[in-house]
C-alpha positions as CSV (number, residue, x, y, z in Angstrom):
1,X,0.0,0.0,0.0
2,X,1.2,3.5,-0.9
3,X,1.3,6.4,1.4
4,X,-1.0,9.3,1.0
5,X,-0.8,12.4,-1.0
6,X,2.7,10.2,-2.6
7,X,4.5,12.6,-4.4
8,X,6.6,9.4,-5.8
9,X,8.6,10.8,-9.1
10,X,6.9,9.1,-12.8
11,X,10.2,6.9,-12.8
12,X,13.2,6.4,-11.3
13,X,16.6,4.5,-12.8
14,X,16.7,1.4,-11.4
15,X,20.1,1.2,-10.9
16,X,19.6,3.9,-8.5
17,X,17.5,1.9,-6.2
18,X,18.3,-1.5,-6.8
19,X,21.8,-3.1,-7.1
20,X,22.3,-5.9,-9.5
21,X,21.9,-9.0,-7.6
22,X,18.6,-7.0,-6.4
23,X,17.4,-6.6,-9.9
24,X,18.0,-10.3,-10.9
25,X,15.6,-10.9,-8.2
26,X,12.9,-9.1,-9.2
27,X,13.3,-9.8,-12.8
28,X,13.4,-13.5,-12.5
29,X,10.7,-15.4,-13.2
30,X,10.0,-19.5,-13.4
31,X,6.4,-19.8,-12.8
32,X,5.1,-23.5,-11.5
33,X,2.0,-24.3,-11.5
34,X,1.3,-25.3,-7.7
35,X,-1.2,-27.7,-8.1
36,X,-0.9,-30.4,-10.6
37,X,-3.3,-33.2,-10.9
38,X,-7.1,-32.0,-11.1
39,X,-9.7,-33.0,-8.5
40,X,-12.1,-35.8,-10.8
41,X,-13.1,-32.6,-12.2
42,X,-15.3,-32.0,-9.1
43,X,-13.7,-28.5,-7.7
44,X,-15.4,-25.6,-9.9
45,X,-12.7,-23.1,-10.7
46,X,-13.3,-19.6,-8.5
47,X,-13.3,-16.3,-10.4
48,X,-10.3,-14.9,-8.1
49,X,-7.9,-17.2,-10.1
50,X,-8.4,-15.7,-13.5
51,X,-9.0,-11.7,-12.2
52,X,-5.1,-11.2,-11.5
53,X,-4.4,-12.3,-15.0
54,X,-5.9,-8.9,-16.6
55,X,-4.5,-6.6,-14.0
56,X,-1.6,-3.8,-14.9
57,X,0.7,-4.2,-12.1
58,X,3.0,-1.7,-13.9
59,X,2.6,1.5,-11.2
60,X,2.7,-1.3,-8.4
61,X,6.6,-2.6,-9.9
62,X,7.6,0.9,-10.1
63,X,6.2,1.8,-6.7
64,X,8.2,-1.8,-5.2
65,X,10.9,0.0,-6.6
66,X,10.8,2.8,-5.4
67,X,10.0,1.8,-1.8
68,X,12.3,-1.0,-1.8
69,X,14.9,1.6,-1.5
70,X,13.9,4.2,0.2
71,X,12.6,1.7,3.1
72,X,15.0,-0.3,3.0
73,X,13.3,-3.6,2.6
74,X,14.8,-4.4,-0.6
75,X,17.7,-6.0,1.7
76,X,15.3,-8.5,2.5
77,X,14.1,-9.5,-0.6
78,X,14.9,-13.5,0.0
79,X,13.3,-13.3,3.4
80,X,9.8,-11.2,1.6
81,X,10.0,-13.4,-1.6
82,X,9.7,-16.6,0.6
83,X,6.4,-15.2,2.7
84,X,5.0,-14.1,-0.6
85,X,5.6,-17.9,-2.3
86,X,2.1,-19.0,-0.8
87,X,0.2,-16.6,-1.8
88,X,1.9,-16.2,-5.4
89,X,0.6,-20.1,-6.9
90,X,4.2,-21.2,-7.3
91,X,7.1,-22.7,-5.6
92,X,10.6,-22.5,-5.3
93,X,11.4,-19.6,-7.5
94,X,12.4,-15.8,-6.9
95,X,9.4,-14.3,-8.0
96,X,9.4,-11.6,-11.0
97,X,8.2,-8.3,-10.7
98,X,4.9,-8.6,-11.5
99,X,4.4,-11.4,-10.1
100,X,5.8,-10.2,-6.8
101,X,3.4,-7.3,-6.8
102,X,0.1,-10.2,-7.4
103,X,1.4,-11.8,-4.4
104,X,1.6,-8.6,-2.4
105,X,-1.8,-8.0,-3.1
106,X,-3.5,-11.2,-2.0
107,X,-0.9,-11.0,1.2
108,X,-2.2,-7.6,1.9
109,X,-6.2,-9.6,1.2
110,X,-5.4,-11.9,4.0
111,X,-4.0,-9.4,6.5
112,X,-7.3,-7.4,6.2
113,X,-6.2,-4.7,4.6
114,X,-9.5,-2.7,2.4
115,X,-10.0,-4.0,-1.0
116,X,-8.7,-0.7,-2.4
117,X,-5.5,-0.8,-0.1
118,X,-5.1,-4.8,-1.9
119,X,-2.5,-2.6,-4.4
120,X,0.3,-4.9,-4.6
121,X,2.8,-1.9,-3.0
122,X,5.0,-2.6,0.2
123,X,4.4,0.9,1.1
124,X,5.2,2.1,4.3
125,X,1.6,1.1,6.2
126,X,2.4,-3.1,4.4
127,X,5.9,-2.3,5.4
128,X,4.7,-1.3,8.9
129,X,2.8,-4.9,9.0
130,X,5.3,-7.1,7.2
131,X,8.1,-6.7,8.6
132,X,7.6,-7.7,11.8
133,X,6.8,-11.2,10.6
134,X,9.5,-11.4,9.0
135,X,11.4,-12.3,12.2
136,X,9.3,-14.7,13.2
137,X,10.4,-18.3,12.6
138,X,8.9,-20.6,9.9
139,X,7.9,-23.7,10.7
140,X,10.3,-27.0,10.6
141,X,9.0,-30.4,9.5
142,X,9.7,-33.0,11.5
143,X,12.2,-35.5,9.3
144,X,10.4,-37.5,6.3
145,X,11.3,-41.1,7.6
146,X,10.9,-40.4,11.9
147,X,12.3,-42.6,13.8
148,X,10.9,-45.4,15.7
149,X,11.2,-46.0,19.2
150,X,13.4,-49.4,19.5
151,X,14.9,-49.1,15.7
152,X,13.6,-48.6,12.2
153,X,11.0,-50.6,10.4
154,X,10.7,-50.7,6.6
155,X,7.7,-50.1,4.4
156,X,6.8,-52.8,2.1
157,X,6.8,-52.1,-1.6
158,X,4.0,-50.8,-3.4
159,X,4.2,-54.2,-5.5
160,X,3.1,-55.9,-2.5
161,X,-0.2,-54.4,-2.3
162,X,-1.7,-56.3,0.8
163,X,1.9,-56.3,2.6
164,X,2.1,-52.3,2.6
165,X,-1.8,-51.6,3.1
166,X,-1.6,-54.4,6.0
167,X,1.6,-52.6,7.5
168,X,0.3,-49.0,7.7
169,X,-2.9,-50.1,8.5
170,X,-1.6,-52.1,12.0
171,X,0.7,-48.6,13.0
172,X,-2.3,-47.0,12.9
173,X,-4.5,-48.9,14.8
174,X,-1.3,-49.8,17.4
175,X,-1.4,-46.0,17.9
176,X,-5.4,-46.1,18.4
177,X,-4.9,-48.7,21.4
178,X,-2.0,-46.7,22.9
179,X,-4.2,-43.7,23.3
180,X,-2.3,-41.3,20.4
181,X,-5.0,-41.3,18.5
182,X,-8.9,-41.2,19.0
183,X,-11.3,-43.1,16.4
184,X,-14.1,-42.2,16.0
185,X,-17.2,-43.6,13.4
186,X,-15.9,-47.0,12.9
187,X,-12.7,-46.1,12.0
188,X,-10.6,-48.5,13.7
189,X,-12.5,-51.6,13.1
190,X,-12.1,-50.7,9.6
191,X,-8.2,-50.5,9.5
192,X,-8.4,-53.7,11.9
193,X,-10.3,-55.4,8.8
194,X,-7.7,-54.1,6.6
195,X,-4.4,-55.3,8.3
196,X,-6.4,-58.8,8.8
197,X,-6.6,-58.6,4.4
198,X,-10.3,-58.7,4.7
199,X,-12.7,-56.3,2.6
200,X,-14.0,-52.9,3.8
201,X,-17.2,-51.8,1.6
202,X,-15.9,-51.3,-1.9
203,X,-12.0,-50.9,-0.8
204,X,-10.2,-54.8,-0.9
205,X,-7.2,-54.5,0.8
206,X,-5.5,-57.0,-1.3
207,X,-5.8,-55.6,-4.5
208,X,-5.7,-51.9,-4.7
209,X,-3.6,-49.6,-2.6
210,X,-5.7,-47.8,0.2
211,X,-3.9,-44.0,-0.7
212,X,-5.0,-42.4,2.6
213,X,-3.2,-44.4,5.0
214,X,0.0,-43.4,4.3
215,X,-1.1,-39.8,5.3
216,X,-2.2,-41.0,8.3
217,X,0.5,-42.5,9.5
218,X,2.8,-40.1,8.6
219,X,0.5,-38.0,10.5
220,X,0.7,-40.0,13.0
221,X,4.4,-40.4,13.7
222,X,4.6,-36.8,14.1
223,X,2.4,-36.7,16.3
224,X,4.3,-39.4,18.7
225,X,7.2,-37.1,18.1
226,X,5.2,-34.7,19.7
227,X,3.4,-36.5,22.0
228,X,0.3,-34.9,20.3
229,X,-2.8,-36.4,21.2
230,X,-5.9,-34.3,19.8
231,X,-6.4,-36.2,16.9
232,X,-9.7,-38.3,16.2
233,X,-9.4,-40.1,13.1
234,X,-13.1,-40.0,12.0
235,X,-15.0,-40.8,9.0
236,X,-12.4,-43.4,6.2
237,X,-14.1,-45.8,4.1
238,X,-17.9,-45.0,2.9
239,X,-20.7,-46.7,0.4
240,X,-21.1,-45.2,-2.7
241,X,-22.5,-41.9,-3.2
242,X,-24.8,-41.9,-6.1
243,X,-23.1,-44.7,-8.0
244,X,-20.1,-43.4,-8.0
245,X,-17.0,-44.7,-5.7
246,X,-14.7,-41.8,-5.3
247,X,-13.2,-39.9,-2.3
248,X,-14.0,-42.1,0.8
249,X,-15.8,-44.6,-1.2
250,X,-12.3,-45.5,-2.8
251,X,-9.8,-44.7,0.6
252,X,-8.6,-41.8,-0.8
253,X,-10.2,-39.6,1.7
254,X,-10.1,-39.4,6.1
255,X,-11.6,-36.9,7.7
256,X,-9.7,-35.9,11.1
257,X,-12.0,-34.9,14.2
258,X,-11.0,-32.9,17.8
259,X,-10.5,-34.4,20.8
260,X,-11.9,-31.3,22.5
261,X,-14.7,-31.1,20.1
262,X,-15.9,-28.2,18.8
263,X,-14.1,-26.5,15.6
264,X,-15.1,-23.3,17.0
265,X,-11.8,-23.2,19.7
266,X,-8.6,-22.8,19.3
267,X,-7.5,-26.1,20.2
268,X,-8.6,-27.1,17.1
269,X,-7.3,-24.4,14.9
270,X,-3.9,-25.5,16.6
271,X,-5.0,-29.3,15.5
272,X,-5.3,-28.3,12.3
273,X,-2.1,-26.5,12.2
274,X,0.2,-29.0,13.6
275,X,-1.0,-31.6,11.3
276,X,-0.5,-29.1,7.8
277,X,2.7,-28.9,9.5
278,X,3.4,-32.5,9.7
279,X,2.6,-32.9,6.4
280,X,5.3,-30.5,4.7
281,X,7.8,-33.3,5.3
282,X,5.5,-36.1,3.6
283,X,7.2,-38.3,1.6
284,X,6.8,-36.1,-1.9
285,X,5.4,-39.2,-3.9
286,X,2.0,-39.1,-1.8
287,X,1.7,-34.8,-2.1
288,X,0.2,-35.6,-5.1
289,X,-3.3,-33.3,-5.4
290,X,-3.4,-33.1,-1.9
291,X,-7.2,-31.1,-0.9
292,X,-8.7,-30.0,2.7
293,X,-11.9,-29.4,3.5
294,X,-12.3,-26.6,6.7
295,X,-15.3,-25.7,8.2
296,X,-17.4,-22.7,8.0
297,X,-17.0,-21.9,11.3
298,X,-14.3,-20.6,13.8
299,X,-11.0,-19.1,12.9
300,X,-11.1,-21.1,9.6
301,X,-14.1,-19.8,7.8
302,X,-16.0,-18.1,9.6
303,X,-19.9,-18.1,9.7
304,X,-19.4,-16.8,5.6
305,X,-21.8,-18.0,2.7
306,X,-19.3,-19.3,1.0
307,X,-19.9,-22.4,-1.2
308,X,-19.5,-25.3,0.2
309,X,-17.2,-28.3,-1.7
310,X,-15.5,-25.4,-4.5
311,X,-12.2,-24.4,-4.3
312,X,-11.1,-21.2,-2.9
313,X,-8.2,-19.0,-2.3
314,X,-6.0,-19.5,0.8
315,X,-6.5,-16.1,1.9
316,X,-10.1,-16.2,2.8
317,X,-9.0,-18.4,6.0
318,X,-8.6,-16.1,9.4
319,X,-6.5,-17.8,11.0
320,X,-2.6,-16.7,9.7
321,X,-0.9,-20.1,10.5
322,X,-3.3,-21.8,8.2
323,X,-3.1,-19.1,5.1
324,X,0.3,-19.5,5.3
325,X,0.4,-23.5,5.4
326,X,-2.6,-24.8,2.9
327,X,-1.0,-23.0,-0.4
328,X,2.3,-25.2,0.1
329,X,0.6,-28.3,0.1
330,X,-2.4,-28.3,-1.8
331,X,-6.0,-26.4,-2.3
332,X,-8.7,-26.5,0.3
333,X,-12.6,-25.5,0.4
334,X,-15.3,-24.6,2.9
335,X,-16.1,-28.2,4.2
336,X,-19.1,-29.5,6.7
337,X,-18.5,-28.6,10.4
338,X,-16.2,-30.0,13.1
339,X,-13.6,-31.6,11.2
340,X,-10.7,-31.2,8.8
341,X,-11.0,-33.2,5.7
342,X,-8.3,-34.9,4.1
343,X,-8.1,-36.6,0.2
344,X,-5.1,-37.7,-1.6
345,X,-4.6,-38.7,-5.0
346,X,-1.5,-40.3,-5.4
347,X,-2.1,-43.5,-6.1
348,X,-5.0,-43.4,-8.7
């Protein structure tokens, strides 16, 4: 956002404001599309995706010029360009100028700032707010493979489809009956059926890999790192809906309740957190089209009339942790109440 009455010269050289390494910064672009795979053509595409495309972000580059200088934050550009990534659609590039100024924008959208004040400029009032954040700490996944408490154990290979659905399936369920995890609507007896090889509705065990339980374990070893133990594993295999197996129906979905309850407290907006944390260091062959489902209530939502099951930006969350978290790992969408809702894709 630009100060008032700015008396900003038209233009100013840029190699008055910004050195040369500066520059290559803001000039470099490598745009990656964030999410992949599509949804079984399910999620409708939101009109916020397509409005940025149109936009001249000219005044708002020359303005980040400008201000990068005389503020001072263009010394922090790696440290700005990282908070920006989630909020840009890509991922692990130095964003371009334009591109930088987009991201700005829907940054400024998610810290409240007026639709009109959504300019894409790190003026001094977004200066005033950002920079602050920028000392805090980013999270730090717990390590990909955790350890195990009295040595390692191996996965079985995907070739051995009843060996590796069998061996997640019994971790879980171990971690059920220790008291890490709760279970709620018939969950474990379901993943009891599964380690045993027998059928569960329309999933067979023995023939087709279950995709969610690999999240949920990895889920769940963090949370034994942490001693974490809020997390209900709710709703996993359902009947058909409509014909059609898909989502739970096919084990590609859980959805994750709160030991406390209620989805309006912040217990479980720290639930949620935590286990979008945990799931930065998945294993990168099951990030694959990864999708959440938050409620319409709390510090997620909020009591909005948003619709429900559609894809939306990350920015419409209230709580920070979360807008920063859901755009590195996958899309999410106003869901039912009281409880986050997982689905994978990675194995289809």
């Amino acid at each position: 956002m630009r100060a008032l009455n700015d008396t900003t010269p038209e233009i100013m050289l840029e190699d008055e404001i910004l050195s040369d390494i500066e520059l290559r910064k803001m000039s470099a672009t490598n745009p990656e599309t964030m999410f992949e795979g599509e949804w079984d053509n399910f999620l409708e595409v939101e009109e916020w995706e397509f409005e940025d495309l149109v936009k001249d972000w000219s005044n708002a580059v020359r303005l980040n010029y400008y201000y990068g200088s005389q503020l001072g934050w263009n010394s922090q550009y790696d440290k700005i360009n990282d908070l920006l990534l989630p909020f840009s659609g890509m991922k692990n590039v130095s964003l371009g100028p334009e591109a930088f100024a987009q991201a700005v924008s829907e940054w400024q959208r998610s810290q409240g700032f007026s639709e009109a004040d959504c300019d894409g400029i790190i003026g001094p009032q977004t200066w005033g707010k950002m920079q602050p954040l920028l000392e805090k700490k980013s999270y730090v996944p717990y390590p990909t493979v955790p350890v195990i408490p009295g040595g390692t154990s191996t996965v079985p290979p995907l070739t051995n489809i009843f060996e590796y659905n069998a061996w997640h399936a019994t971790k879980i369920v171990d971690a059920m009956t220790s008291g890490l995890l709760g279970t709620n609507f018939d969950s474990k007896n379901q993943l009891i059926s599964i380690a045993n090889g027998q059928q569960v509705k329309s999933v067979n065990p023995n023939s087709k890999i279950v995709a969610a339980l690999p999240v949920i374990y990895h889920i769940m070893q963090n949370a034994k790192a942490e001693n974490f133990s809020d997390i209900i594993i709710g709703s996993f295999i359902r009947d058909p809906s409509n014909g059609s197996c898909t989502g739970h129906c096919a084990g590609r979905c859980i959805d994750i309740n709160y030991k406390g309850g209620n989805f309006e407290t912040p217990g479980s907006v720290k639930m949620v957190a935590n286990i979008l944390r945990y799931l930065l260091s998945l294993p990168s062959q099951y990030k694959k089209s990864l999708g959440f489902g938050l409620p319409l209530q709390g510090e997620f939502f909020g009591k909005t009339n948003l619709k429900k099951f559609s894809s939306v930006s990350p920015s419409l969350l209230k709580d920070p942790d979360l807008r920063v978290l859901v755009p590195q790992l996958g899309i999410v969408f106003p869901d039912n109440d009281n409880h986050l809702h997982i689905q994978v894709n990675w194995a289809s």
